[in-house]
N, C-alpha and C positions, 0 to 999 in steps of 0.2 A: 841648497839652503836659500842662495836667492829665489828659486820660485814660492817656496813655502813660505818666503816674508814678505813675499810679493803678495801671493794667494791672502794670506792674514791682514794685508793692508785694504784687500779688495773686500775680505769676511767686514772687517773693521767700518769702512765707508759704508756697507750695506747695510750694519747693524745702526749705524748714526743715522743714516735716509730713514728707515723703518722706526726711529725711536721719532725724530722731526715729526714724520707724516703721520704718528698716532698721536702725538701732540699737539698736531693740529686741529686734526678726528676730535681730539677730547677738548678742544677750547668752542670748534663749533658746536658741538652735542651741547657743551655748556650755555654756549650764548641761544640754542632752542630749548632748552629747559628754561631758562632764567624766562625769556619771550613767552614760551606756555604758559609758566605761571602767573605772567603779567597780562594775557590775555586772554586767560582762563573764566574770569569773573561775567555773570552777566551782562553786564554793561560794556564790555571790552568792546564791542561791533555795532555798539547801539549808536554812533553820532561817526559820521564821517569826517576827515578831513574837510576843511573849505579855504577856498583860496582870499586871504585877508582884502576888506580895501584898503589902497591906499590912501594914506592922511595929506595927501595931495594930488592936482593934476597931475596925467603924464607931461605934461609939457613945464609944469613948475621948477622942475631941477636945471633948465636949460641956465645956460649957454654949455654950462656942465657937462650933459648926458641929455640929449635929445630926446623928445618927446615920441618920438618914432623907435627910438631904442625903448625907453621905458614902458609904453605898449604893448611890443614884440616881449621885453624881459620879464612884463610882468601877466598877463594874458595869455602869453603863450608857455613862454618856459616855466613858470611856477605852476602854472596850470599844469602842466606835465606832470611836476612832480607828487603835486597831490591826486591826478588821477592814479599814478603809478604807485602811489602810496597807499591808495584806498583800495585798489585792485589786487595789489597784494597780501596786503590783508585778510580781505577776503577770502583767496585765496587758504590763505595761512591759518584761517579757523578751518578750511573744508581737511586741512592737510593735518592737522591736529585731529579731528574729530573721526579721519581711520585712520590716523596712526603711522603715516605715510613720513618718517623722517629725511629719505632724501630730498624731498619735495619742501620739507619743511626747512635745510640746510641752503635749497636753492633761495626760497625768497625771505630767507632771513638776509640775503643778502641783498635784496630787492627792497627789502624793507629798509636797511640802512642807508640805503643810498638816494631813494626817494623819500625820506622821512627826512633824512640830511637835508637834503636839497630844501624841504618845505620849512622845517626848522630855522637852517640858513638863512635863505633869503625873507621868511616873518621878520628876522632880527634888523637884516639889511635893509628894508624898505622906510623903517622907524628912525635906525639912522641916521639918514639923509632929510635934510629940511632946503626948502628955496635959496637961495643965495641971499636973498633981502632978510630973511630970517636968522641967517647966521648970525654966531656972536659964540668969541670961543672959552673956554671949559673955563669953569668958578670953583671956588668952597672947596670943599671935601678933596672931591676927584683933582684938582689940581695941583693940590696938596699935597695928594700922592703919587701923582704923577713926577714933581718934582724930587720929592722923595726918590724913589723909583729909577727914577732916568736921570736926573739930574736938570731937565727941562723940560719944556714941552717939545721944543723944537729935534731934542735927542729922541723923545717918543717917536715923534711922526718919522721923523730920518731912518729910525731904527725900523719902522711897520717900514716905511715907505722900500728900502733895501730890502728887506723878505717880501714883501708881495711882489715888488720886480723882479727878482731872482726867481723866483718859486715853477719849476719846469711844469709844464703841461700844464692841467687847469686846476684849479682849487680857489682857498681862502687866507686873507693877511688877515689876522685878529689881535686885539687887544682885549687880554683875560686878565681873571684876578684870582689867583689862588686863595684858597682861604684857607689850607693847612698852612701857607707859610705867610701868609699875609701880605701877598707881594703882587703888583702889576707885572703882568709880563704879555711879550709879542710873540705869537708863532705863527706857522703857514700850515696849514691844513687840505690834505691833496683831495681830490675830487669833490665829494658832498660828506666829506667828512665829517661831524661834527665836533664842536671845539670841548664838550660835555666833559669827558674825562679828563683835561686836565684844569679845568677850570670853568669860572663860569664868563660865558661869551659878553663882550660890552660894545666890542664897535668890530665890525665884518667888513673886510673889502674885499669884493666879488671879482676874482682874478679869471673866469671863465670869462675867453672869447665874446660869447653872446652879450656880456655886461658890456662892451665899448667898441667891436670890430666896427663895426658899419657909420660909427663916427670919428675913432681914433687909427684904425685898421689895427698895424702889428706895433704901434707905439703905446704898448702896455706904462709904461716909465712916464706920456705926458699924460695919461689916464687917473694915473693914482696918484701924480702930483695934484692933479687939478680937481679932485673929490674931496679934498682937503677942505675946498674952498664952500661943501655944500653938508659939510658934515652935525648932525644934530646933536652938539654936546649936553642939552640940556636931557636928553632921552640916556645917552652917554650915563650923567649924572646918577640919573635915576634909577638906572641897573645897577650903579656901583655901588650906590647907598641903599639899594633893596638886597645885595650883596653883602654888605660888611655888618646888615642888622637883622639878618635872616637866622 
């Protein structure tokens, strides 16, 4: 009797593995359907990615983020991501066009992560303005904010605790749902994007590459001190293209 309940418990786990792993099977199949579809149109391959300029010198966010870092972060690393983006792409018509689905499961996930990544940091470069240009959040957004948090200062406390916390590399954001109408903070692991569950309004770049070679492993005086070069007026302008969209 115990081996027989034993055996059914072993039937039992194999049957839950095998139900998981076609539930997986069927989420990715879906997320290359939905992608076919969306880059199915003539025009889907006509315009590549490019890598934005920035609306400032590299050296304008300093004392901040060093001019040396911003170069490197933005020249090199985003650059990355939009090669890696546009390559797989590529790719991913040739993988569509015979029909070649594991191919197509591979760089859909290539696609997310260098599209994340290009995504991401477009949003991150707008946020940040010179330190002489600061001047913090008015009108509407602060409104809500207060609303929301009960301060500003609880806002930033609250981003500032998840983007420290947050293991390995990723993103601290501040979104705005618009089914429930509400500001909220989450952290976002690798190049994830913040898309699904709202829409992104201010990004903090918790990968290494955003601050090592100035702050090293002191992530916590990193995200205190971006505080100080943050673009609330762009901020602004997401929230109220946001709430009237």
């Amino acid at each position: 009797t115990l081996v027989a309940i034993s055996g059914r418990e072993v039937e039992e786990e194999e049957e839950v593995e095998q139900v998981e792993e076609e539930t997986k099977m069927l989420s990715v199949r879906n997320q290359v359907c939905r992608l076919g579809k969306a880059l199915s149109g003539a025009r889907a391959f006509s315009s590549k990615a490019t890598l934005p300029d920035l609306p400032y010198d590299y050296g304008a966010l300093e004392p901040v983020i060093s001019g040396e870092i911003m170069e490197l972060h933005h020249s090199k690393h985003h650059q990355a991501y939009v090669n890696g983006l546009n390559a797989a792409t590529e790719q991913m018509q040739d993988a569509f066009a015979k029909g070649d689905v594991t191919t197509q499961c591979t760089l859909t996930r290539a696609i997310k992560f260098n599209g994340g990544g290009h995504v991401n940091h477009s949003i991150f470069w707008t946020n940040l303005c010179p330190k002489g240009d600061f001047r913090p959040p008015e009108g509407k957004l602060l409104t809500k904010i207060n609303e929301d948090f009960g301060s500003l200062d609880n806002m930033q406390s609250k981003l500032t605790s998840l983007t420290c916390a947050l293991q390995g590399s990723g993103w601290g954001w501040l979104g705005y749902d618009k089914t429930t109408n509400q500001l909220f903070v989450k952290t976002m692991a690798n190049q994830n994007p913040l898309g699904r569950f709202g829409v992104p309004l201010l990004g903090i770049d918790a990968w290494e590459h955003a601050y090592y070679l100035q702050y090293k492993n002191a992530r916590p005086d990193y995200v205190k001190a971006i505080w100080e070069i943050v673009n609330w007026k762009n901020i602004e302008e997401r929230y109220e293209a946001a709430i009237s969209a």
